[in-house]
C-alpha positions as CSV (number, residue, x, y, z in Angstrom):
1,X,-0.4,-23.2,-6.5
2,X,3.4,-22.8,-7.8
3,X,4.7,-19.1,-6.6
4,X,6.0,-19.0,-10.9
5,X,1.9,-19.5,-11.5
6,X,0.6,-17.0,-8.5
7,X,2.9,-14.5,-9.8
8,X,2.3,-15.1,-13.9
9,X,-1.4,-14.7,-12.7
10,X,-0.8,-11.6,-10.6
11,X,0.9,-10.4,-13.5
12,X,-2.0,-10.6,-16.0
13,X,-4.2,-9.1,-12.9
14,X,-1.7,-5.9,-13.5
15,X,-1.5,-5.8,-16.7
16,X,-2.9,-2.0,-17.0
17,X,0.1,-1.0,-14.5
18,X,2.5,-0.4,-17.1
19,X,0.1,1.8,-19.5
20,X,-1.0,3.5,-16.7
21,X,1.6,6.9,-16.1
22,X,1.6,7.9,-12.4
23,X,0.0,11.3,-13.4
24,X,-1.0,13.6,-11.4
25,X,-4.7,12.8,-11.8
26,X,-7.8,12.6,-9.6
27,X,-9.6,9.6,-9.2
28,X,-12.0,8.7,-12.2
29,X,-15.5,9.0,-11.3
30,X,-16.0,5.4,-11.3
31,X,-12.9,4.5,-9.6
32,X,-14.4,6.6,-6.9
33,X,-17.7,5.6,-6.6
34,X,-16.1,2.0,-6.3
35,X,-14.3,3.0,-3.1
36,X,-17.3,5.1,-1.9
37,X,-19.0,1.3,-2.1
38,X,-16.1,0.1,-0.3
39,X,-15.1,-4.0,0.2
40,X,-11.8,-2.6,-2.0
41,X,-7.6,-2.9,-0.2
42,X,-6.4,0.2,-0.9
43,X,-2.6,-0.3,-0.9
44,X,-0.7,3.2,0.2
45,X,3.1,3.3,-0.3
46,X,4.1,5.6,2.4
47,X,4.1,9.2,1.7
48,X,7.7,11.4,1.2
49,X,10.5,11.2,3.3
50,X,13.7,12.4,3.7
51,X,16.4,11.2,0.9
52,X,19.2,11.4,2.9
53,X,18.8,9.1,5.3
54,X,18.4,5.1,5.5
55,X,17.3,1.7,7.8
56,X,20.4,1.4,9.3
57,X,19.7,-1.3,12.1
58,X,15.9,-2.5,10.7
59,X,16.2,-5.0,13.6
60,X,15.4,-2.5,16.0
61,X,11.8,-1.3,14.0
62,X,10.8,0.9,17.7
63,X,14.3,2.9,17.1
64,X,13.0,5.7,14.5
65,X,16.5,7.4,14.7
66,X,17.9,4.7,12.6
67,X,15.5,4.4,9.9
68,X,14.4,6.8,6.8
69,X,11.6,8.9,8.5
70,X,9.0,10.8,6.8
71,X,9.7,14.3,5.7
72,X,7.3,17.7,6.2
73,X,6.1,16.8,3.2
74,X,4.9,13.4,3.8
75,X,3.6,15.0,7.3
76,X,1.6,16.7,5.4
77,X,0.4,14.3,2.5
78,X,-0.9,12.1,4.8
79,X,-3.0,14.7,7.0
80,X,-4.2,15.6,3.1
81,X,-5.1,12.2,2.2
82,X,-6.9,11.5,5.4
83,X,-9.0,14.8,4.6
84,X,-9.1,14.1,1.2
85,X,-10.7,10.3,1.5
86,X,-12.9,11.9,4.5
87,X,-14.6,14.7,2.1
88,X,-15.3,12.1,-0.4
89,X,-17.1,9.7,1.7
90,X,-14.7,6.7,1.0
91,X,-14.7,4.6,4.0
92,X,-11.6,2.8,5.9
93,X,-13.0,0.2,8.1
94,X,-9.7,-1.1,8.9
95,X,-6.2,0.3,9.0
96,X,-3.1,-2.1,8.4
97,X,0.5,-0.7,8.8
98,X,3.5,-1.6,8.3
99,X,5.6,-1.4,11.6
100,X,8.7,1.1,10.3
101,X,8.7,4.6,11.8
102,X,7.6,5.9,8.2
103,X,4.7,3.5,7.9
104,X,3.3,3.9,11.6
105,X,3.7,7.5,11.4
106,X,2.2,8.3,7.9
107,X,-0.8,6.1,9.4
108,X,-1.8,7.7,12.4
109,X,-1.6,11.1,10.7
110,X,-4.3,10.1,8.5
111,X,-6.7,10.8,11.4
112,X,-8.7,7.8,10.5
113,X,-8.9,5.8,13.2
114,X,-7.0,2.8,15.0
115,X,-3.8,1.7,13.5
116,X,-2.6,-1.7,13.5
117,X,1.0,-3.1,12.8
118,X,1.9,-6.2,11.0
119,X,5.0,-7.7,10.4
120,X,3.9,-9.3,7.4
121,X,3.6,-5.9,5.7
122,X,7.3,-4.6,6.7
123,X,10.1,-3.7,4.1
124,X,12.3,-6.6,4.4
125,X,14.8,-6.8,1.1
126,X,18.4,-8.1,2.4
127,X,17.6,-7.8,5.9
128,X,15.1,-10.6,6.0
129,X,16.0,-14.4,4.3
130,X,14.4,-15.1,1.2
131,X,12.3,-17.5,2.7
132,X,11.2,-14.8,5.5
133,X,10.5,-12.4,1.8
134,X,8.6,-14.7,0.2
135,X,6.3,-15.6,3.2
136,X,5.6,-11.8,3.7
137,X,4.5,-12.1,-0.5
138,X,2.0,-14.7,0.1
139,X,0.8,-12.8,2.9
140,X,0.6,-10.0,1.4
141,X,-1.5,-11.6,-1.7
142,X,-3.9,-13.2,0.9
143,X,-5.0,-9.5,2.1
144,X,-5.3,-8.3,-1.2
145,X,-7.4,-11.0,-1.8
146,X,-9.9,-10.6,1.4
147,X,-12.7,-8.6,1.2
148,X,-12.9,-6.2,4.2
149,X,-15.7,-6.7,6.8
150,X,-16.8,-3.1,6.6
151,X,-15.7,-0.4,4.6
152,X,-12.1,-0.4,2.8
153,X,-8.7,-2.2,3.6
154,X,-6.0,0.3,3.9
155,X,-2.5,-0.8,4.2
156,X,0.4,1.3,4.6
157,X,3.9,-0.2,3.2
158,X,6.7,0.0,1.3
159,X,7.3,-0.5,-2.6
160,X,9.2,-4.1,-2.4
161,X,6.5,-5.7,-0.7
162,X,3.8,-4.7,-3.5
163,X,6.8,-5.2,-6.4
164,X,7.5,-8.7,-4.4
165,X,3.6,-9.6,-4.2
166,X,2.1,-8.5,-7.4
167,X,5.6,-8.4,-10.1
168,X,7.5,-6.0,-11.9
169,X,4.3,-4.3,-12.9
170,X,4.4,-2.8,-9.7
171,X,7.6,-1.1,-9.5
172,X,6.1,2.2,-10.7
173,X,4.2,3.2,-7.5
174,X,5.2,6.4,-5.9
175,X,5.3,7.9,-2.5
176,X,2.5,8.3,-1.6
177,X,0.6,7.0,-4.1
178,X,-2.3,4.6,-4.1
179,X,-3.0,0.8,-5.8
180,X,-6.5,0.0,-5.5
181,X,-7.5,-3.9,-5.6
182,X,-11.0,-5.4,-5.5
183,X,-10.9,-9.5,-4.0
184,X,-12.5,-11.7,-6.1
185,X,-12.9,-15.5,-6.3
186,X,-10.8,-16.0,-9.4
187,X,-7.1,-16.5,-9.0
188,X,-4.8,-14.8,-8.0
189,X,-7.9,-14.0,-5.5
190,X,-7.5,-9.8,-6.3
191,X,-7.8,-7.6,-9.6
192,X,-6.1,-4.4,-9.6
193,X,-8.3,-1.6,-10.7
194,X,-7.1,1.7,-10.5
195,X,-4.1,4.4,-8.8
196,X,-4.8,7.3,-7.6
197,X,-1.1,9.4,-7.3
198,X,-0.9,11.5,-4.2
199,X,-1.1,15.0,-6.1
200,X,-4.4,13.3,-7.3
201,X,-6.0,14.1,-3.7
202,X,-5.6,18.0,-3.8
């Protein structure tokens, strides 16, 4: 299928995005119970960091010195989420992360269980060539679109890769804020169905 189509469809998936205000609500009792079931991809932007620093050599991802590191605050959002989804019975079968220090470290603090790391779920932007971007999309779209073995999918990543996957719809996801996708058969193979902002957890 053309990328134009995947994207046009992905597009239509999202279409609530934009209505949607990144509030500081708690999950909806149905959204809830719908990760409670599990079979969802919960899609976590990483959690706060500090605003005055940057990826200066992204080549080097095992270098955390030269990249923008989470702050206290994300330290603590993502001990609070991985309490948070823990209290409410919502079950991670799986844990996918992208390989920056940010990522890696806002996974593990989650207290959830075993981390992997994936390349095809790493910030790329200018450091990476388009072709390189666009692959890490299309992979991106394919986990969205695969129904976990057990539990719920989470990955932790970075805005671009969701804004490059899904469109602009996407571009109003927080730090630390949650997309929530169910796989289905139809195309583009996921439907978004609900955010849950990080203040939403408390």
């Amino acid at each position: 299928m053309p990328i134009v189509r995947i994207l046009a469809l992905a597009g239509l998936a999202l279409g609530l995005l934009a209505a949607l205000p990144a509030a500081a609500q708690a999950p909806s009792a149905e959204l809830l119970a719908a990760m409670r079931t599990g079979g969802l991809v919960l899609y976590w932007r990483h959690p706060a960091t500090h605003a005055d620093q940057a990826d200066t050599n992204p080549a080097d991802l095992a270098n955390c010195a030269t990249q923008r590191n989470l702050n206290d605050t994300g330290r603590e959002q993502s001990r609070l989420l991985g309490a948070a989804l823990r209290e409410r019975a919502v079950p991670v079968g799986q844990i996918i992360a992208s390989p920056f220090c940010r990522a890696r470290e806002a996974a593990q603090l989650l207290g959830l269980g075993p981390v992997t790391t994936s390349i095809d779920i790493a910030e790329g932007g200018l450091v990476v060539t388009p072709i390189e971007n666009n692959r890490r999309a299309a992979a991106l779209r394919r986990l969205l679109g695969t129904a976990p073995a057990a539990g719920n999918l989470l990955l932790v990543s970075h805005r671009p890769n969701i804004l490059d996957a899904v469109g602009v719809d996407a571009f109003t996801i927080a730090e630390g804020e949650i997309f929530v996708f169910r796989p289905r058969a139809e195309a583009p193979g996921f439907a978004f169905i609900g955010r849950v902002p990080m203040a939403g957890w408390r």
